[in-house]
Structures are given as C-alpha cells and as structure tokens.
C-alpha positions in Angstrom: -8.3 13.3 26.6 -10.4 16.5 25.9 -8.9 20.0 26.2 -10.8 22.4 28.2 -10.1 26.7 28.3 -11.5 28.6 31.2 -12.3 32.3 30.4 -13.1 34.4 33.1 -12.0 38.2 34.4 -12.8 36.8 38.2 -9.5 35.1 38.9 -11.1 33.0 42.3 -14.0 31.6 39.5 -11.5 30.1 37.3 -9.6 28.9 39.7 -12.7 27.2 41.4 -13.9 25.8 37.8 -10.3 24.4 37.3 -9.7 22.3 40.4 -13.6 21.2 40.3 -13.0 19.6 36.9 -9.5 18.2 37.2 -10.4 16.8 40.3 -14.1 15.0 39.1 -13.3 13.9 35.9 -10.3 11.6 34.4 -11.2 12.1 30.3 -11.2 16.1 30.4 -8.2 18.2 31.8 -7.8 22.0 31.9 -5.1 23.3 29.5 -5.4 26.8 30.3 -6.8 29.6 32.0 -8.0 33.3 30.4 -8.9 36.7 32.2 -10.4 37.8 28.7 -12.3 38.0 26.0 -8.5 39.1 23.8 -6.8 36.3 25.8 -9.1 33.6 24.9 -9.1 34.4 21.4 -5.2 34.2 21.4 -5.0 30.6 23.7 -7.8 29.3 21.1 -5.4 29.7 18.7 -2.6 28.2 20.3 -3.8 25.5 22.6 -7.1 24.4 20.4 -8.9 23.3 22.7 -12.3 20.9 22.3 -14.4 22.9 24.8 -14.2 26.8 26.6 -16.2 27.8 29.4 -16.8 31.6 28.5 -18.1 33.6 30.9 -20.5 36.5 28.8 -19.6 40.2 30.8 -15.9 41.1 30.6 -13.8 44.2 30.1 -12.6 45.0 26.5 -13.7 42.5 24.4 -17.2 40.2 25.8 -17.7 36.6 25.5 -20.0 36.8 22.4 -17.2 38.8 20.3 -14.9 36.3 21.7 -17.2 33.6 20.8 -17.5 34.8 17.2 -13.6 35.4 16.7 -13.1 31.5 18.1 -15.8 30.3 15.5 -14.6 32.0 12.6 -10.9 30.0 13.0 -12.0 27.0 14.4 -15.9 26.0 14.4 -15.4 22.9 16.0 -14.5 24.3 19.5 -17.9 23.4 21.7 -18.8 26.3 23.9 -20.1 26.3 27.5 -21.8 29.9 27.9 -21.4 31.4 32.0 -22.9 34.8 32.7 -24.7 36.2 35.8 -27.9 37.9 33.5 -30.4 35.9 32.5 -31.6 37.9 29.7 -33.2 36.5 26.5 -30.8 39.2 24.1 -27.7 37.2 25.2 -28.7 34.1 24.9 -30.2 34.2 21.8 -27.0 36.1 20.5 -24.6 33.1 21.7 -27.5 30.6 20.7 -26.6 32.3 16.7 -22.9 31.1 17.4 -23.7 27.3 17.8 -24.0 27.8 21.8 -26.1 25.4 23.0 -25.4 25.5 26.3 -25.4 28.3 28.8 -24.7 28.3 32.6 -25.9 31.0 35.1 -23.6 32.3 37.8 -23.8 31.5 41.1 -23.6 28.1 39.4 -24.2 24.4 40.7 -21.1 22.1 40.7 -24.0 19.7 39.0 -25.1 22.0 36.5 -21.3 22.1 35.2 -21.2 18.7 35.7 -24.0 17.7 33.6 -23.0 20.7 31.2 -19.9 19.3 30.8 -21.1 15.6 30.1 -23.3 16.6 27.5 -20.8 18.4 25.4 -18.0 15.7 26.2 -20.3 12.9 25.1 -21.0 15.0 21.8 -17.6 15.2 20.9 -17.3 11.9 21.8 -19.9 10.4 19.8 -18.9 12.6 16.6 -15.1 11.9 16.9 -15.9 7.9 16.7 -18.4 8.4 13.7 -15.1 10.2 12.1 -13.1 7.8 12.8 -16.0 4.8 11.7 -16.4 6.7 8.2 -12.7 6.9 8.0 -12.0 3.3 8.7 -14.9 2.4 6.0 -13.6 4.6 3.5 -10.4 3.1 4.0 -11.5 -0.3 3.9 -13.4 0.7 0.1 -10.2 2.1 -0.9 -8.8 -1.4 -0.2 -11.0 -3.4 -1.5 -11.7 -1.2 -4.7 -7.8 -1.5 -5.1 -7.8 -5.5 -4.8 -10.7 -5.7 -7.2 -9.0 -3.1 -9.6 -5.8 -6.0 -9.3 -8.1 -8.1 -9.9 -9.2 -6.9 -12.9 -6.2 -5.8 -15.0 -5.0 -9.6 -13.7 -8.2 -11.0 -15.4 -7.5 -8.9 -18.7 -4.0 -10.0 -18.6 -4.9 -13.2 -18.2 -7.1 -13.3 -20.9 -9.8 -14.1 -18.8 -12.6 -10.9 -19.9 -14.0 -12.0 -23.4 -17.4 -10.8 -23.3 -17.2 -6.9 -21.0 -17.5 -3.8 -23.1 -16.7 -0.2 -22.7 -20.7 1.0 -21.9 -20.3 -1.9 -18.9 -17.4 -0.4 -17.7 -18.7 2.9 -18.0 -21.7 1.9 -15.8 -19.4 0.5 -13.3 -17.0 3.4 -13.5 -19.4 6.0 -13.4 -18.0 8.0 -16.5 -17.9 7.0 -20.1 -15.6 5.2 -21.4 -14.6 4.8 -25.1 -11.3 3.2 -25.3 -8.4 2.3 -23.5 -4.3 1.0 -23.4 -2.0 -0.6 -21.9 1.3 1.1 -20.2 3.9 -2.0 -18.7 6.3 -0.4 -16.5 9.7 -1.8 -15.3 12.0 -0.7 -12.4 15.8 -1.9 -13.2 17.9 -1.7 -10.0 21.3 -0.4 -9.9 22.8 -3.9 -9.6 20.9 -7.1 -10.6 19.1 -8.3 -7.6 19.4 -5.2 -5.8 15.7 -5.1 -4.7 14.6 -6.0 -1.4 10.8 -6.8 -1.0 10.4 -3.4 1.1 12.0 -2.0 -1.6 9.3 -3.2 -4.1 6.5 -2.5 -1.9 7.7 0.9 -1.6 8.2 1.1 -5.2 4.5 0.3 -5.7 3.4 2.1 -3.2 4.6 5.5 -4.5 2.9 4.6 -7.9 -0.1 4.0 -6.1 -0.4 7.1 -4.9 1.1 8.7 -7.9 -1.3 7.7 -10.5 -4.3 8.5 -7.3 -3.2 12.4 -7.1 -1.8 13.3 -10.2 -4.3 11.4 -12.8 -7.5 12.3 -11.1 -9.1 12.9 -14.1 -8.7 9.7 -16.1 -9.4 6.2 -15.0 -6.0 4.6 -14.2 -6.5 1.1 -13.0 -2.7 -0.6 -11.4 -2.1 -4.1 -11.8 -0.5 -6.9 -9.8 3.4 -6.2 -9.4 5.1 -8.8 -10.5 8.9 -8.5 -9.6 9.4 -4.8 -10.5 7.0 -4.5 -13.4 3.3 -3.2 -13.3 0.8 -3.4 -16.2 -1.3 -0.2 -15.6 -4.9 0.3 -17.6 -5.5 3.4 -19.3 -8.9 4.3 -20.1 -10.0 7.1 -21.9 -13.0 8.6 -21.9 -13.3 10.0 -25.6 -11.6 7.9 -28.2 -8.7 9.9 -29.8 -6.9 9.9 -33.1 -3.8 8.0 -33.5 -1.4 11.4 -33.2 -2.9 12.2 -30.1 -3.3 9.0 -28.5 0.3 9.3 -28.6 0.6 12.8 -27.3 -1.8 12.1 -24.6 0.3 9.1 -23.9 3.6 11.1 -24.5 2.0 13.7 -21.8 1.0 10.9 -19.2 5.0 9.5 -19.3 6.6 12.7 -19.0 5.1 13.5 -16.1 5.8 9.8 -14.6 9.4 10.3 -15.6 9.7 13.7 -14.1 8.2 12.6 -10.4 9.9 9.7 -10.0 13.2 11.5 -10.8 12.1 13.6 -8.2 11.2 10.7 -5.8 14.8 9.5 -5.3 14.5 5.9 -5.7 17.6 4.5 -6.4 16.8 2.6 -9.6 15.8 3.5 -13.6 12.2 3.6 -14.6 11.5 2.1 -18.2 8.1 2.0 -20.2 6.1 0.0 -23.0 3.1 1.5 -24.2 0.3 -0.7 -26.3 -1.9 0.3 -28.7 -5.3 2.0 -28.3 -8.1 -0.6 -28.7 -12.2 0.8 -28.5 -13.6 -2.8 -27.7 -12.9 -4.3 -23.8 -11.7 -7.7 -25.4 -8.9 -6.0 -27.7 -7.4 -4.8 -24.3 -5.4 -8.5 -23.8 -3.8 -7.2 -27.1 -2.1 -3.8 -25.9 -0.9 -5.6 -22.7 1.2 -8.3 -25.4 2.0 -5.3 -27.3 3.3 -3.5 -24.3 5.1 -6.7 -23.0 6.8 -6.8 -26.1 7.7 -3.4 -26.4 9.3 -3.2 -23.3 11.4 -6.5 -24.1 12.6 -4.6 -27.1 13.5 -1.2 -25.1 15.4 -3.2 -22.3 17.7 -3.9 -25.2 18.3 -0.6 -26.3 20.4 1.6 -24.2 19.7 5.3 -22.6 15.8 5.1 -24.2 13.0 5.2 -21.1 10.1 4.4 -23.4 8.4 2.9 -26.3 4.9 2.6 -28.4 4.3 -0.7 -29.9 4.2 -0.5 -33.8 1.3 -2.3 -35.9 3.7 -4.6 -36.8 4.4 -5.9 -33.6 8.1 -7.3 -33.1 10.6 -7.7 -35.8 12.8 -10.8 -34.9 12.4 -14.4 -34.4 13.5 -16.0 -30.8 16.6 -17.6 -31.1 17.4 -21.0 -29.5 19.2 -19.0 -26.8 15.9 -16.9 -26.1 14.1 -20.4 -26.3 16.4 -21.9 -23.6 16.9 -18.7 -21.2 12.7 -18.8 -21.1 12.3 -21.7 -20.4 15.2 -21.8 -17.7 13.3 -18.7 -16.0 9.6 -19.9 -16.7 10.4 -23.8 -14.8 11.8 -22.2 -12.2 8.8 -20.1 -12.0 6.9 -23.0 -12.7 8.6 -24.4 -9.8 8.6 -21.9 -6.8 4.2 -22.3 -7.6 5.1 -18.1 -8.6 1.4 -17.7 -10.5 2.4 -13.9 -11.1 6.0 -14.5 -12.4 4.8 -18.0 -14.7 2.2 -15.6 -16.6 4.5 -12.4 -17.3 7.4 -14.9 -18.5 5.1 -17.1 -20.9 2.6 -13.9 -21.9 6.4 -11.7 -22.9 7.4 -15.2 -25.1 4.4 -15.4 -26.8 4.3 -11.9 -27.4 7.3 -12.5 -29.1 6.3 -15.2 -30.9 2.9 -13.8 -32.1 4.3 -10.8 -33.6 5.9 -13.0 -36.4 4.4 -13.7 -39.0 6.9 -15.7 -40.5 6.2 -18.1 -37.6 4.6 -21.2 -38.6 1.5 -22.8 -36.9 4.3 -26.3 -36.7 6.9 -24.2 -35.1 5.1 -22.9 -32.1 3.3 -26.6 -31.8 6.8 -27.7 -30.9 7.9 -25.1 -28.7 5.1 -25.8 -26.7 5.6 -29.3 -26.8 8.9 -29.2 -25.5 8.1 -26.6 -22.9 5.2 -28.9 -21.3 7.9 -32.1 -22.0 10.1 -30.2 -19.3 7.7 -29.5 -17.0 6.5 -32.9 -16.7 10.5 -34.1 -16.1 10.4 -31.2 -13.2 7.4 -32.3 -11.6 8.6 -36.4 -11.5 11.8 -34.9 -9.9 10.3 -32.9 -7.3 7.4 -36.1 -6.1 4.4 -34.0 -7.6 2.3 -36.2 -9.1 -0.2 -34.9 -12.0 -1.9 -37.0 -14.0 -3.6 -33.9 -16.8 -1.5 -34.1 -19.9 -1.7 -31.5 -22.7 -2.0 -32.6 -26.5 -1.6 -29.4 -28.4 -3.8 -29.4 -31.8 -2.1 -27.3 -34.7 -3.9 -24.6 -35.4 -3.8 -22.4 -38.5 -4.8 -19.4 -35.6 -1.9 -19.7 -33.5 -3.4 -17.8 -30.7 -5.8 -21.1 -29.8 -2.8 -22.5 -29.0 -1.4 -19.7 -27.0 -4.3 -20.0 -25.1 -4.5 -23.4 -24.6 -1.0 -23.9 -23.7 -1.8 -21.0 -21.0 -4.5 -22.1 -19.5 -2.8 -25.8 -19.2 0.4 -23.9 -17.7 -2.3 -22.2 -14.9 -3.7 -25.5 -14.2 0.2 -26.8 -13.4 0.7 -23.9 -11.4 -2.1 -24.0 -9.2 -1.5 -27.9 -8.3 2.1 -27.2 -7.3 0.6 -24.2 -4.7 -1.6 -26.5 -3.6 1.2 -29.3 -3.0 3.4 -26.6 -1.5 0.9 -25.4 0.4 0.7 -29.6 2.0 4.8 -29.2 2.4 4.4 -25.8 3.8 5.2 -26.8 7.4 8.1 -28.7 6.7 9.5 -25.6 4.3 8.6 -23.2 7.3 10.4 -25.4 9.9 13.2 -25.4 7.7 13.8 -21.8 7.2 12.7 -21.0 11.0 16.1 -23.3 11.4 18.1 -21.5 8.7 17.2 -17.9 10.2 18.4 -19.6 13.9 21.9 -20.6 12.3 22.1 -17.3 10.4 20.8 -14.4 12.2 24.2 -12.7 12.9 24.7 -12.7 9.1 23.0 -10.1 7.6 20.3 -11.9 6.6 17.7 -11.3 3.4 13.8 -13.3 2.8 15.7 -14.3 -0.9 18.7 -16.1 0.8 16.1 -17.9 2.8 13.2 -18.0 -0.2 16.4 -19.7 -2.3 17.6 -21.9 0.7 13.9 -23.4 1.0 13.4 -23.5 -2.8 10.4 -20.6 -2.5 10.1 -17.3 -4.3 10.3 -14.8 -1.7 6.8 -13.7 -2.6 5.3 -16.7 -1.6 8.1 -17.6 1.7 6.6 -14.1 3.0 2.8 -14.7 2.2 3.6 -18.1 4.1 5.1 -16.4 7.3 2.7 -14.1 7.2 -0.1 -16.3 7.4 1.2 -19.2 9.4 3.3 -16.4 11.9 1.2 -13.6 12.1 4.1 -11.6 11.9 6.7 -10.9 8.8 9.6 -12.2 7.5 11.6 -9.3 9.4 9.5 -9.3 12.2 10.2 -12.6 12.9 14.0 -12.1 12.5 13.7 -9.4 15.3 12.2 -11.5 17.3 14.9 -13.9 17.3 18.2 -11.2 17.7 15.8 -9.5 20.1 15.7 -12.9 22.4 19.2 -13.3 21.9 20.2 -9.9 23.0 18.0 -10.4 26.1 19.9 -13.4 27.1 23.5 -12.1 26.5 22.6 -9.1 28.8 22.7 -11.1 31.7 26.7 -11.3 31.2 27.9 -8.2 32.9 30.7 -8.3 31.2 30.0 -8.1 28.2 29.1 -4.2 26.9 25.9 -3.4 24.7 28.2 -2.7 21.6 29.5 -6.3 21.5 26.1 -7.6 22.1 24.7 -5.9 19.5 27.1 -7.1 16.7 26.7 -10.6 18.0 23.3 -10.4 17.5 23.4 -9.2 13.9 23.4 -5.5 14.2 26.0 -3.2 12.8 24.7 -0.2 13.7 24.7 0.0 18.3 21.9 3.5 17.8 19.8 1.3 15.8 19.9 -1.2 17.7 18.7 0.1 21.0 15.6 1.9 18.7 14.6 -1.5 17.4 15.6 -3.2 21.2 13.2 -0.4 22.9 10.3 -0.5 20.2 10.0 -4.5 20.4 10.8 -4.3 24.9 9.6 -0.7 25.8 12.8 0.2 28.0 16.0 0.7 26.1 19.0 -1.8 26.6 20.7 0.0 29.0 17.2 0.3 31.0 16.5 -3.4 30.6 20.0 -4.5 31.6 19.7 -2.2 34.8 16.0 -3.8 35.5 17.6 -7.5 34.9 20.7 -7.8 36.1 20.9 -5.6 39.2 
C-alpha cells in the first residue's frame, strides 16, 4: 500500500483530491492532508509518505521551498507538481528537484489518474528490483558461506594437496601470504546442556561476529561440529613469529570480550595452530589446533592456547585408547560424518605429536579400531565387503591417511543404509513423539530412542516433513489441544498442561500463531 500527502491551502481541493483517490484506487490510500508549504514539510517527516501532490502557489512557504526541504531529508518521496500558472520558470525549478510530473489546475480526474499510475508503477517497479538484488545478494551470501564450509571441511579433511596462496589470492581478491588455524569449543554449563537451537544460535552469533568485526582479514568458518568450529585465518602479509602471536593474541581478546558480552550461557575455549605460508601446510595447524585444545580442556580457568613446535607431550593411555574408540563407533554408528572426523583427526593429533611413537604401535591401534568396526557393522545387518590392510610405514602419516580415508568410506555406506531404513527410523520416532508429547520432550531423547544423532534425526525430518523437529511436535500438541476444546468442561489451563505446556501465556502465543484466533477465540468459534 503506497502513502499519499495532499498539500494544498484550498481546503475544498484537497478534500476533492482525497475522496477521488481513495475511492478509484485499492493499492494507494491518503495518509494525510496539508494547508502548507511548513505543514508538509513537518507530515513528511512524520508520516513518510511515497508520493505528495504539492500544489506550487501558497502562503508562507511555496511548494518549490517545500519541495526542496522534503528532498533534502528524504529523496525518495516522488512528487506530483499542481499549480494553476503554466509558466516555464516554475517548472523548470521543480523539474531541478527530481519533479517529473506536474499537473495544471482546473485538473482532469484522468490527468491525476494517469499521473498517479505512472509514479505508482515507478515505485513499484524500483521497490521489486530492491527487493530482487536483496534476495540475490542474499542468496551469494549463502552460497559463498556453504562453499567457505566447504572449504575449511576439504582442508580439514585433508582433501586440498595441490592450492596455493597466489590461487587463493585470485579467488579472494586480496593477497594472501599465509594463514592459521583457530578451533573453538563452547562447554555448557552442565554436560549435555545444549539444545540444537542452542548451537545454531551459538553459530550464528559467530557468524556474524567474525562478518562485522574482522572485516579486514579473510576469516573463513567451518562446519560446527557439536560445539566446536575450526575457523581459517588468512593473512595477508606473512608475519614474524612474535607477532603472529600478538595478532592472534589481538583477534581472541576481542572474541573473548564479545561473547562475554553476548550472554550465552556457556564458556568459550580456544586452540590456536601454527602459521604455515604454503596452502597444503594448513591440514597441519588444524591438528595442532585440535590438539591444543585437547590439552587446554584439561587445564582449569585457561580460555586459550598456541600449539608449540613440539606438538603434544604425552602418549595416549589405554584409557584414552578405549574412551576414543567408545565415542568414535558410536559416531561411526549414528552415519555422524562431522563427529567421526573431529574424533579420529583429535586422536591422531595426539598420536602424531609423539615421537616416541613407533610406526608398529599406531599399525595396531588402527588395526584394532577397524577390528571393532567391522564387529559393529555385523551386529547392526550392514553388510560391507571393503576391508582395510594397513601397511607399516616408516611416515606414519600414510597411515593416518589411509586409515582416514578407509573410515570415510565406512561412514558414507552406513548414511547410505540409513538413509534405505530411514522410513522405518522416522515412523518410529513419529510414534515415540505421539506417546511422549506431554513430556517435555527434546530431538536427543528421540535422536537416542531411534539410535540417530540428532544432527542427522533433524536433517531427516526436515527433508522427509518439510517442517522441523519442533515444528512437527507443535503440530501434534496443537491437534490435541483442538480436540480437548470441545469438552466444555474442561478450562484452557488444564488443556494446556495436558498437552505439554507449562507455561498457559505461551501457550495461547504458540496456539494463535499455528490457528490464527487465540484459544479462547477458537473454543468460542467451535464449541458454541
């Protein structure tokens, strides 16, 4: 709907010009009336309106000083010009404004009219190209952020051998000379005290952190996986060692500082690789990173840590062994591609940055580990025929990377057998939500009732519903409400806490956003 402001000392003319266009056209509506030049500029101001019929010859101040005033605060506002002289002086003074159309009194009803169509199409026409360039630059923001996932995934992954800093420079647009690794960990108050809107808020916020506070470097985010983030520093001058670290020291200060100011009810804490000047040395400040964090979740009250040269002190012990493998085969087993990768990639961290470690030892580890999968994979039904040899290496890292990329080939079959058993899995947490809804209800009780990670239960809904996990358990409290209504006798408070609710003035929001009338409304409209 477009705001129009009639300006006129002749009271009977704006009256006249109102009715005409309220009554002849449905997309324009008159917001407000002026008997001068001083009033107009005033209601601009305070209605902002999208066009003003201005009529030239007034008392005090005219309809070109008006004209001028209104275009200095707002030059957006489309003018319609009405004056009873037809001189060339005032015209081409208004035409200087951005007037393009003027009107002579007596005037036609279809001179306004087509005055009027002219200027509304205009805005028209503009305010959809707005809104197409803001939808595209949306969409590139989008996509540049999936392919900038997608890339720290690929480095992480160890997938980007042969990319060096002048390619990235070209892609980038800037130059780039080195770069780093920061891997950043949220710790709830309480373990498990994250909720997936929780995380995606979490992620969000550093989104837009590192988008409007690091404009000048070239920050690329990662995949979350859990709470943690690898995030790619590049710089675009190589520094010296000591202020590498202060520039890194600079960059997590400020992070610290915002997200104490952020209120999000959880600790933030940091591990910060080394500087590498070659593309394919960047794998190695994510490991150091990964490793430094493991080190600093260990140590109490410190929020941050730079890998060392040396890389980590200690061997694993057969507890470490056995509590990684516990969490990477039930990684292994939920199909959790994210979750697999950051649990193997923070043990072989750990186990490249010992040189004590012989080539024999980590042969066997890996043997084992693949021994256990295979057991898991009989148990579950999945049949895989690939098996994985491991050849001792005297460079333990072909190893690493062959056990890896033997562990992604695992993974991706399992999605794809889940992804066969997906119905089943769906219907049967579609009937555990039905039992349950009263309770207060969480994806992970339902992710761990269905044997999914709640990553991938969501992704599934989401894709087979159309709608989200919490959407869909709306839905169903919703329906339920709907139906109890019809019992007269029972008030809205009970029905809300039957239906899972525990808060009645939430409930009617949540009732009146999903039905449009409010419960009491709808029980009126139903029952009576």
């Amino acid at each position: 709907m477009l705001k129009i402001l009639i300006v006129d000392d002749e009271v009977l003319e704006r009256k006249a010009l109102t009715k005409m266009i309220n009554s002849s056209f449905g997309n324009v509506t008159v917001i407000g009336e002026a008997p001068n030049g001083r009033k107009a500029i005033e209601m601009a101001r305070e209605h902002k309106p999208d066009i003003i019929f201005m009529d030239i010859k007034m008392p005090g101040i005219d309809g070109v000083q008006a004209v001028k005033e209104i275009k200095k605060s707002d030059p957006g506002i489309r003018i319609i010009m009405v004056s009873a002289f037809n001189t060339f002086e005032y015209a081409k003074e208004v035409m200087q404004q951005g007037v393009k159309e003027y009107i002579l009194k007596p005037s036609r009803k279809q001179d306004i009219f087509d005055s009027l169509i002219r200027v509304s199409s205009e805005i028209i026409e503009e305010r959809k190209q707005i809104e197409e360039q803001k939808s595209l630059k949306e969409n590139l923001e989008r996509a540049v952020s999936i392919a900038q996932k997608e890339w720290v995934s690929s480095l992480i992954l160890n997938q980007v051998q042969d990319i060096t800093f002048d390619e990235w420079s070209q892609l980038l647009g800037v130059e780039i000379t080195s770069g780093y690794i920061m891997f950043l960990s949220l710790l709830p108050p309480e373990k498990d005290d994250f909720q997936l809107n929780d995380k995606q808020n979490w992620y969000r916020w550093l989104k837009n952190f590192f988008k409007s506070d690091f404009k000048n470097q070239e920050v690329l985010m990662g995949p979350m996986t859990e709470t943690q983030v690898p995030v790619l520093f590049l710089c675009k001058q190589t520094p010296e060692t000591v202020h590498f670290k202060t520039l890194a020291q600079g960059a997590i200060d400020h992070l610290l500082a915002q997200f104490q100011k952020s209120h999000i009810n959880a600790e933030l804490r940091i591990g910060v690789g080394l500087l590498y000047s070659h593309g394919h040395e960047l794998n190695k400040s994510y490991h150091e990173a990964v490793s430094a964090l493991n080190q600093l979740l260990k140590t109490p009250n410190r929020k941050y840590i730079f890998a060392s040269k040396q890389g980590a002190a200690e061997i694993p012990t057969a507890s470490d062994v056995r509590e990684v493998e516990k969490k990477l085969l039930d990684a292994v087993r939920q199909g959790d591609l994210n979750q697999v990768m950051f649990i193997f990639d923070s043990f072989s961290a750990k186990l490249a940055g010992n040189d004590g470690l012989k080539a024999p030892m980590v042969k066997k580890s890996f043997d084992e580990l693949f021994i256990l999968i295979s057991r898991m994979l009989h148990d579950l039904g999945i049949h895989y025929e690939k098996s994985l040899a491991i050849k001792e290496s005297k460079d333990t890292s072909d190893m690493f990377d062959m056990s890896k990329s033997h562990l992604l080939s695992v993974v991706q079959h399992i999605q794809v057998w889940r992804n066969s058993h997906a119905k089943g899995m769906l219907h049967k947490a579609k009937e555990y939500i039905e039992n349950h809804y009263v309770d207060s209800i969480t994806l992970e009780q339902v992710a761990d009732y269905v044997e999914l990670s709640p990553f991938y239960l969501s992704k599934l809904f989401k894709d087979r519903f159309g709608m989200t996990f919490i959407d869909y358990v709306t839905e169903i409290r919703i329906k339920q409400a709907k139906i109890e209504m019809v019992d007269a006798s029972k008030s809205l408070k009970e029905i809300c806490y039957s239906v899972g609710y525990k808060d009645p003035n939430y409930f009617s929001r949540v009732f009146k956003k999903q039905t449009g009338l409010s419960p009491t409304e709808f029980r009126r409209e139903t029952v009576s």
